[in-house]
C-alpha positions as CSV (number, residue, x, y, z in Angstrom):
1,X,-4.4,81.7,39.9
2,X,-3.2,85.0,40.0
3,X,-0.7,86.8,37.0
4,X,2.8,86.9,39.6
5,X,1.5,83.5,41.0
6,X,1.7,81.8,37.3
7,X,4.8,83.7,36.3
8,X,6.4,82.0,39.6
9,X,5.2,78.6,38.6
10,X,6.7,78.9,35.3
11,X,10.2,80.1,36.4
12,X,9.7,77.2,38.7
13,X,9.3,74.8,35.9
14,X,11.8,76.6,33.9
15,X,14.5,76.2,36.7
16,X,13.5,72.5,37.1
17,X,14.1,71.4,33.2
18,X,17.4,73.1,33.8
19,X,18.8,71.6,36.9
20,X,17.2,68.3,36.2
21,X,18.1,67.4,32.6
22,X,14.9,67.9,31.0
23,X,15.5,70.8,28.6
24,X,18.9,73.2,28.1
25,X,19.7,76.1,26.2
26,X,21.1,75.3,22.7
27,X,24.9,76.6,22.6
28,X,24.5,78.1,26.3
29,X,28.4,77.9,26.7
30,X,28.4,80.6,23.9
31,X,25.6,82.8,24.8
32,X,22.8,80.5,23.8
33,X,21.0,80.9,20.6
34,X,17.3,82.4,20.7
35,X,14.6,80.2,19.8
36,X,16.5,77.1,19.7
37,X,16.7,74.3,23.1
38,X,18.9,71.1,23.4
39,X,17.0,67.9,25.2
40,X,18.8,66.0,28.1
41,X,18.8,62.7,29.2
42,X,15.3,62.7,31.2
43,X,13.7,65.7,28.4
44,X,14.7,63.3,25.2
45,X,12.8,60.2,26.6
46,X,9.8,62.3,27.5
47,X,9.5,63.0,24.2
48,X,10.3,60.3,22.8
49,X,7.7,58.8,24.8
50,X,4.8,61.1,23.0
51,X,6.1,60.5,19.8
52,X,6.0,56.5,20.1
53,X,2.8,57.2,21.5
54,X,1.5,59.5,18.8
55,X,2.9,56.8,16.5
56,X,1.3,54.0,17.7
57,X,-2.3,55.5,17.9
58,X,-1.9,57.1,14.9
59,X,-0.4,54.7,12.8
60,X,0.4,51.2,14.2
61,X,-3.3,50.6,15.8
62,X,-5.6,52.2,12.5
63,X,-5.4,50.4,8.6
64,X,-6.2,53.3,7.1
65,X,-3.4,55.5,7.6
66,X,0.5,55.1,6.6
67,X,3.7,56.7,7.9
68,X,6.3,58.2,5.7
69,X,9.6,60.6,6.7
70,X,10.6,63.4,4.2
71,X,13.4,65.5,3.6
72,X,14.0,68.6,5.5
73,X,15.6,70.3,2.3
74,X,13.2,69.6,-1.0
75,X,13.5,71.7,-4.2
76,X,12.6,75.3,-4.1
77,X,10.0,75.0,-6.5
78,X,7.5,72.9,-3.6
79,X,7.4,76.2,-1.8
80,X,6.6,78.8,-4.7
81,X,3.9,76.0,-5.5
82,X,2.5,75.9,-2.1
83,X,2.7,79.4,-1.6
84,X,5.5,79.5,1.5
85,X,7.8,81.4,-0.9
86,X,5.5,85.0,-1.4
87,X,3.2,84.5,1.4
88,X,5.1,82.9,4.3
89,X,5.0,86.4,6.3
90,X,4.6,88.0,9.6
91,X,4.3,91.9,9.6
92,X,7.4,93.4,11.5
93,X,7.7,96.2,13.6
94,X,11.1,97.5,15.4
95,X,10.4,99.9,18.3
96,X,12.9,103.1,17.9
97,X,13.1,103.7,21.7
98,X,14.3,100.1,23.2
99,X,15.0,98.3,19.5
100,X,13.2,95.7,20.2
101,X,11.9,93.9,16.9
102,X,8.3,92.8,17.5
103,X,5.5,91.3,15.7
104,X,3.0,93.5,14.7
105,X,0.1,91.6,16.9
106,X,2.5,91.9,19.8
107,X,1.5,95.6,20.4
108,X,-0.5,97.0,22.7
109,X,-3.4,99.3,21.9
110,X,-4.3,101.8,24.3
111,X,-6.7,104.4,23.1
112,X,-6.4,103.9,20.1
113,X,-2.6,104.0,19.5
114,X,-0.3,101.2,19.2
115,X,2.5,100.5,21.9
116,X,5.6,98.8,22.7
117,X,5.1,95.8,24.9
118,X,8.1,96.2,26.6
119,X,8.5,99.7,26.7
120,X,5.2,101.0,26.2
121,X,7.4,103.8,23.6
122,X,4.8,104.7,20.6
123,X,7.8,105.6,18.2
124,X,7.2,102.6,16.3
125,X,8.4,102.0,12.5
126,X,5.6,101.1,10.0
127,X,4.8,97.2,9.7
128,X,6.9,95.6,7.1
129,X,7.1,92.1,5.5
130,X,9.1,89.3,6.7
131,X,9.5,85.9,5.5
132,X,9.8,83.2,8.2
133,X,11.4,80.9,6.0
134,X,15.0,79.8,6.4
135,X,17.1,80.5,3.4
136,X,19.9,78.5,2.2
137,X,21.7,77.0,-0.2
138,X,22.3,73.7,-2.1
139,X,25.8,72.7,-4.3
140,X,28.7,74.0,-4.7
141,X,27.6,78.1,-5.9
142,X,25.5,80.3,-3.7
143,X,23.4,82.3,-6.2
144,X,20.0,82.3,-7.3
145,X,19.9,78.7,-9.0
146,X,20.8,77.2,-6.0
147,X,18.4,78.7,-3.2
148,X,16.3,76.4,-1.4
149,X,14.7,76.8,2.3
150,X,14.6,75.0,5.6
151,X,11.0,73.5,5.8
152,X,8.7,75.7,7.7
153,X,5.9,72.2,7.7
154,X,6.4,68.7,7.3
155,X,3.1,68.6,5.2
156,X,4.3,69.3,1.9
157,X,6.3,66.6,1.5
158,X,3.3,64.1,1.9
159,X,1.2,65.8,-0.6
160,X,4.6,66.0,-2.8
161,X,5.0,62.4,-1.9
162,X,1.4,61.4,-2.8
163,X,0.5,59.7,-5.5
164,X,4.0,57.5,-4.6
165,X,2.6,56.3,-1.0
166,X,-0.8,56.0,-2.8
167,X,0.6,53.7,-5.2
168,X,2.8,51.2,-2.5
169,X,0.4,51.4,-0.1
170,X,-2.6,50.4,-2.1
171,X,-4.7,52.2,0.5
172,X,-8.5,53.5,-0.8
173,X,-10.3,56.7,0.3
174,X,-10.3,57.5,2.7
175,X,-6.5,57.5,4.1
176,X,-3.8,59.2,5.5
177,X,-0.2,59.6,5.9
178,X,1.6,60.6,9.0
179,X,4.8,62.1,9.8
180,X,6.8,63.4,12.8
181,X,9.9,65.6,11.9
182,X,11.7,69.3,12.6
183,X,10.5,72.0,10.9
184,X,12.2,75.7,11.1
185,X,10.4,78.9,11.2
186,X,12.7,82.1,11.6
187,X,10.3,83.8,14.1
188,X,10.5,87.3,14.9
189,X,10.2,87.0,18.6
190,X,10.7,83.6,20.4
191,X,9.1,83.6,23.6
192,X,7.4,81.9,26.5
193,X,10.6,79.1,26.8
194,X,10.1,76.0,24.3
195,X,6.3,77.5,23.3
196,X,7.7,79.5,20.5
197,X,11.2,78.4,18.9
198,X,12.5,78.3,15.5
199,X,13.9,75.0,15.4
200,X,10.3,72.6,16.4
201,X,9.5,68.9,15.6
202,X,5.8,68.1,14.2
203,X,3.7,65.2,14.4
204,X,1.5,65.1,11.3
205,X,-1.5,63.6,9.6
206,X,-2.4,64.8,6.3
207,X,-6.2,62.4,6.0
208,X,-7.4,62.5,2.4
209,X,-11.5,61.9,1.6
210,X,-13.7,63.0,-0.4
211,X,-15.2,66.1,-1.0
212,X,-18.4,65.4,0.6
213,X,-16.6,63.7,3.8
214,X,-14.4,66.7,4.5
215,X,-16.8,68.4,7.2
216,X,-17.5,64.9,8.7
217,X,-13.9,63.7,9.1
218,X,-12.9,67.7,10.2
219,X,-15.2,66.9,13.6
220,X,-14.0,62.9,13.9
221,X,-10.3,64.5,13.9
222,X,-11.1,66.8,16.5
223,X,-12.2,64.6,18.8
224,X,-9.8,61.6,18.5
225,X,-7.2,64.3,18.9
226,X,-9.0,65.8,22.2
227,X,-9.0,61.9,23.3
228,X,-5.4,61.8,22.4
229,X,-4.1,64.3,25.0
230,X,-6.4,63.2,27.7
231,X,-4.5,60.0,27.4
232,X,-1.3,61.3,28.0
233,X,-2.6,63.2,31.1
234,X,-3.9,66.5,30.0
235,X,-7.2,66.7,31.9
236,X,-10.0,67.8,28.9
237,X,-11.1,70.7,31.0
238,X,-8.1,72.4,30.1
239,X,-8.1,71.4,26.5
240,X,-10.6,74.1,24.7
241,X,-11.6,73.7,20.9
242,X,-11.5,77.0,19.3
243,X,-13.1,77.3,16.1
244,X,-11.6,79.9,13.7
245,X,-13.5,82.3,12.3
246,X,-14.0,82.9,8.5
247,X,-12.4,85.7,8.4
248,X,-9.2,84.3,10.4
249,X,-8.9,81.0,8.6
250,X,-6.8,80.3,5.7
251,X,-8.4,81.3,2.3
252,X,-8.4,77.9,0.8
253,X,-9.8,76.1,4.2
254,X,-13.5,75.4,5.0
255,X,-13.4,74.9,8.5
256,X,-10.0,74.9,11.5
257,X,-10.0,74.3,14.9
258,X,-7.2,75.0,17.4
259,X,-7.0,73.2,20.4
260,X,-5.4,75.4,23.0
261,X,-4.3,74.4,26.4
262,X,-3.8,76.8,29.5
263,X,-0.2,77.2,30.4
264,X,0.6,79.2,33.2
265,X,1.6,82.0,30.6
266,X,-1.9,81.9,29.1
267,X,-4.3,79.9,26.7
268,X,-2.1,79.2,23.8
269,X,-2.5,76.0,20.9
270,X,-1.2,72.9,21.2
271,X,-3.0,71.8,17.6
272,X,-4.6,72.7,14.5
273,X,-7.4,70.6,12.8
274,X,-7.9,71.9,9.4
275,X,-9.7,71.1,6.9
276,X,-7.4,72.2,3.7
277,X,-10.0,71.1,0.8
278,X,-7.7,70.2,-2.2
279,X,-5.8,73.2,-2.1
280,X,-2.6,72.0,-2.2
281,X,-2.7,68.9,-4.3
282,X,-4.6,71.4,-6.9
283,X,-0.9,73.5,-6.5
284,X,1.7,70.9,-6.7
285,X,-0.2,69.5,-10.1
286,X,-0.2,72.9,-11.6
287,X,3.3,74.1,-10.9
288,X,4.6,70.5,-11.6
289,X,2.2,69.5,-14.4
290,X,2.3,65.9,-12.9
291,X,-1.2,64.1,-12.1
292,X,-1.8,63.7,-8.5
293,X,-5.5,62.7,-8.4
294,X,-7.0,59.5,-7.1
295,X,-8.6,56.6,-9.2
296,X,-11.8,55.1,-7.7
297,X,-12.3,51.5,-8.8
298,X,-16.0,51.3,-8.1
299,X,-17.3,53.9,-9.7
300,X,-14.6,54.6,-12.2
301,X,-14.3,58.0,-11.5
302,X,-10.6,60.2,-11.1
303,X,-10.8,63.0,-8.9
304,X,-8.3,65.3,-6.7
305,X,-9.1,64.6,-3.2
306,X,-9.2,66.7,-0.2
307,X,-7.7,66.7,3.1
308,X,-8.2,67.1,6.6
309,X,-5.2,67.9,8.8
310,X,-4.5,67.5,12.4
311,X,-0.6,68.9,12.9
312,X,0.4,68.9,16.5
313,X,3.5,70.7,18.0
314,X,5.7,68.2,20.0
315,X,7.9,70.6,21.8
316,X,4.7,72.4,23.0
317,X,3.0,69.2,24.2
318,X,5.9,68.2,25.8
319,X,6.2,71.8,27.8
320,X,2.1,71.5,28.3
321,X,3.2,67.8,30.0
322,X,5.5,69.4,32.2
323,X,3.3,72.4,32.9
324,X,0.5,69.8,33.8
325,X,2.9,67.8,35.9
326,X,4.0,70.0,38.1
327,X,2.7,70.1,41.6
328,X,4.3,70.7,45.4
329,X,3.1,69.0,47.8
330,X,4.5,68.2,51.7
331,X,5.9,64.6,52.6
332,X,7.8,63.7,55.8
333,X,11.2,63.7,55.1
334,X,14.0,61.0,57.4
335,X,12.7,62.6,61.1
336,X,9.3,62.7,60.3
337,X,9.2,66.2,59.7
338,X,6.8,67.8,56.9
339,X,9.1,69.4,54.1
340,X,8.2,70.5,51.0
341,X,8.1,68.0,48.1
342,X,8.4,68.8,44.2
343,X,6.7,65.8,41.9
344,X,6.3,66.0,38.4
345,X,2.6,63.8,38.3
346,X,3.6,62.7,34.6
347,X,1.0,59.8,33.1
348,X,3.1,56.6,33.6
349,X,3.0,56.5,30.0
350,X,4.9,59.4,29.4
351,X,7.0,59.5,32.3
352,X,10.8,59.5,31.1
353,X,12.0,56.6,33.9
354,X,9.2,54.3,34.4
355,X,10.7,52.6,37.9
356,X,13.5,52.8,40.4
357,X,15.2,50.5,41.9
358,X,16.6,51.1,45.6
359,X,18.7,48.6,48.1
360,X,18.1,49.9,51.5
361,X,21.6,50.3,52.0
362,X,24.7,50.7,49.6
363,X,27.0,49.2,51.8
364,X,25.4,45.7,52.0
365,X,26.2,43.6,48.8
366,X,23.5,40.8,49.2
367,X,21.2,44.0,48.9
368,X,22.8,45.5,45.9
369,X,23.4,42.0,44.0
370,X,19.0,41.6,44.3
371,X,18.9,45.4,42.6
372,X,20.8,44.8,40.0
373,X,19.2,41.3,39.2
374,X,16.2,43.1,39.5
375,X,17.1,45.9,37.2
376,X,17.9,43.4,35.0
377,X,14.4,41.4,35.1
378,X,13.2,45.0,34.5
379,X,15.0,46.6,32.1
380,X,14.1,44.8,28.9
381,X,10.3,45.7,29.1
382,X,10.6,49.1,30.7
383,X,13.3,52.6,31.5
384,X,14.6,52.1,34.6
385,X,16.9,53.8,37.3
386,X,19.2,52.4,39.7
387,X,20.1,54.3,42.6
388,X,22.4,53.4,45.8
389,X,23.6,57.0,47.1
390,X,22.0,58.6,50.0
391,X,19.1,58.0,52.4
392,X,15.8,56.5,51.0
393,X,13.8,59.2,51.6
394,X,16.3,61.3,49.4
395,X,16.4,58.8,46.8
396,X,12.2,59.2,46.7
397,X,12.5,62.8,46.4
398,X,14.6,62.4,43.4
399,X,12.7,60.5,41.5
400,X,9.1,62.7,42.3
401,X,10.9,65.4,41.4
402,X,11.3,64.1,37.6
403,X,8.1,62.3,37.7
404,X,9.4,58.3,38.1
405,X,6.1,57.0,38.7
406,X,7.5,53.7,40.6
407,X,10.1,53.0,43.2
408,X,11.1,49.3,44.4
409,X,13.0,48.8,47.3
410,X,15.4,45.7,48.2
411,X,15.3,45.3,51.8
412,X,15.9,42.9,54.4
413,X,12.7,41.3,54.1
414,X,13.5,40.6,50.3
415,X,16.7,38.4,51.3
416,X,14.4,36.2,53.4
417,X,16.5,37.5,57.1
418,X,13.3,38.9,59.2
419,X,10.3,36.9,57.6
420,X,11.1,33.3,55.7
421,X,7.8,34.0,54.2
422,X,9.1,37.4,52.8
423,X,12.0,36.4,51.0
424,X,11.8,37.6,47.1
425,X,9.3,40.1,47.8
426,X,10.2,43.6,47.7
427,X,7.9,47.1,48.4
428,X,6.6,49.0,45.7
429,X,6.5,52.6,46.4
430,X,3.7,54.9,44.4
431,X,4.5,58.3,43.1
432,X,1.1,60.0,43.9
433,X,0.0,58.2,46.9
434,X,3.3,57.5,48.4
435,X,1.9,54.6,49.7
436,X,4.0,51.2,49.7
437,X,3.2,47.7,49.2
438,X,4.4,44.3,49.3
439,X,4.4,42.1,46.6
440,X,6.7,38.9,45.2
441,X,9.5,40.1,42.4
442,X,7.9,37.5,40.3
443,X,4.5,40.1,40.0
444,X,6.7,42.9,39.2
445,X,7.0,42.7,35.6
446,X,3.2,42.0,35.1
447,X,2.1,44.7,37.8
448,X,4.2,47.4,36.1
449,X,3.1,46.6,32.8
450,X,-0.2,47.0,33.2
451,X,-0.3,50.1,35.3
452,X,2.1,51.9,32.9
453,X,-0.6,51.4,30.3
């Protein structure tokens, strides 16, 4: 695909997160606020679909690995420990000719001298530090004593946390704990829609072994979390491992990947697997003088451990979903006639409404009283949508266009009026295919079920 060809797609996608309740701008009656997006009705179960799935293959389906949910505010002496507080910093650059205030990798080089990205000006002030921690404050007085910041990570709070969940859960090396909550990060420049934003969820593991493990359980991380997105639908030839180079990664790491997918605005990362050594353990039992080491019964020895840590962005795998989704295809509409059809090709897993549920016609209450009871068979084991308004064909379109892999329709058949044989059978209508079958409204349950997983 060609640069104007992917920008087109991606306004496309934008427009349709908008107009179809996927994704709004936070405060938008006011202006909007940069960096920061509101989830509607269909974008909230789409992500609450990955994170119940991230959950459940992280968590409910291993033994060796715990969940626990921390605080979004902790005491300000966590992040001078871990570092956050002196060396949480992007260099900052404001352009003198359009004001723009830019990161200092944003600029172009050409020749040899930096330029504006946006207007290409070279009267640039020098780069300065900025911290992209959120500051606030806790109590009653706002002075020095009482400063504390927004959490740019979840992670800290599990290594805070520790020797506590080591203790209740009674887990031996190696383990983990997960996590999935916000995070804020006062970035410079938000861009590319929800890719970049200063308010962002997180869905963390923090994996403790020992020393000699780390590489090992560094490369079995990478590739359960490669398997992990190919399970939700992103196809692995778009998923690239990136390994960071020494001189990129994090002083106190021994090996990161990043696994980057390609959205239409370019490769970007979805993940980071790093391998953190004992780093911050080693911190926290410095700066709080409190032991956080581990106890090996078998050999009797006590030792820090270290940690390998696969953090994944939710908001961006939930935009890489969409991206991924997306498609046009053509369809026939009511007269036969080809039209172009939007479908978002979600995985049934993570589609937001897993089946529809049509009478032919609204007007015809025997129809409508089977769609309901149906809805109602359906409804505990599964998201479903009921919809009576406007011609079939419109009410497929609908649901393609926010990804609903399944539609059921309640005809005359179903009520037993054409074919005896028929009656209690309904067709099931598939997203991809478009193609219809017949099948009793005793099957649906199980049928569903099984192709949804």
């Amino acid at each position: 695909m060609n640069k104007s060809s992917d920008t087109q797609r991606m306004e496309k996608i934008v427009s349709l997160c908008k107009r179809r309740g996927f994704i709004f701008q936070s405060s938008e009656i006011y202006g909007g606020l940069n960096g920061c997006w509101d989830y509607g009705p269909l974008g909230v179960e789409l992500k609450r679909n990955l994170k119940n799935y991230w959950w459940r293959v992280m968590v409910h389906e291993r033994d060796d690995v715990v969940g626990m949910d921390g605080s979004i505010l902790m005491n300000r002496a966590v992040w001078k420990a871990s570092g956050h507080e002196d060396t949480f910093t992007d260099p900052m650059v404001d352009c003198r000719s359009c004001k723009a205030r830019l990161r200092a990798d944003q600029l172009i080089d050409k020749k040899g001298v930096k330029q504006c990205p946006n207007c290409g000006g070279k009267d640039l002030t020098a780069p300065r530090a900025f911290n992209l921690m959120f500051k606030t404050f806790v109590g009653a007085t706002e002075d020095e004593s009482s400063v504390t910041y927004l959490r740019p990570e979840t992670a800290q709070s599990i290594f805070v946390q520790f020797k506590n969940v080591l203790e209740v859960s009674r887990k031996k090396l190696p383990f983990g704990i997960a996590q999935i909550g916000k995070a804020f990060r006062n970035e410079i420049n938000p861009r590319n829609f929800t890719f970049r934003s200063r308010e962002f969820e997180q869905m963390e593991l923090e994996y403790f072994c020992r020393a000699d493990e780390g590489m090992k359980w560094l490369d079995y991380w990478l590739e359960e979390r490669l398997k992990f997105y190919e399970n939700i639908g992103i196809p692995r030839e778009k998923l690239h491992a990136h390994e960071i180079p020494d001189e990129e990664r994090a002083f106190y790491s021994k090996g990161t990947y990043d696994i980057e997918f390609d959205f239409p605005f370019g490769r970007q990362e979805l993940e980071g697997v790093a391998y953190r050594t004992d780093y911050d353990l080693q911190q926290h039992i410095k700066a709080s003088g409190k032991p956080l080491d581990y106890f090996d019964e078998e050999t009797k020895q006590r030792f820090v451990p270290h940690v390998v840590e696969p953090s994944a962005g939710v908001d961006r795998t939930v935009l890489a979903l969409i991206c991924e989704a997306y498609d046009e295809d053509t369809a026939p509409d009511e007269k036969g006639k080809l039209e172009t059809r939007i479908v978002l090709r979600f995985h049934p897993r993570m589609a937001p409404i897993k089946c529809a549920v049509f009478p032919l016609l609204k007007n015809k209450e025997p129809l409508i009283a089977k769609a309901k009871e149906i809805v109602n068979l359906l409804r505990p084991h599964m998201n479903v949508f009921y919809d009576e308004t406007g011609a079939i064909g419109r009410r497929y379109r609908r649901q393609d266009e926010i990804g609903t892999p399944f539609a059921v329709t309640v005809d005359f058949e179903t009520l037993g009026e054409k074919d005896p044989a028929l009656r209690d059978t309904v067709t099931l209508r598939d997203r991809d295919s478009m193609k219809q079958e017949r099948l009793k409204i005793s099957e649906l349950i199980q049928l569903l079920s099984s192709r949804i997983a």
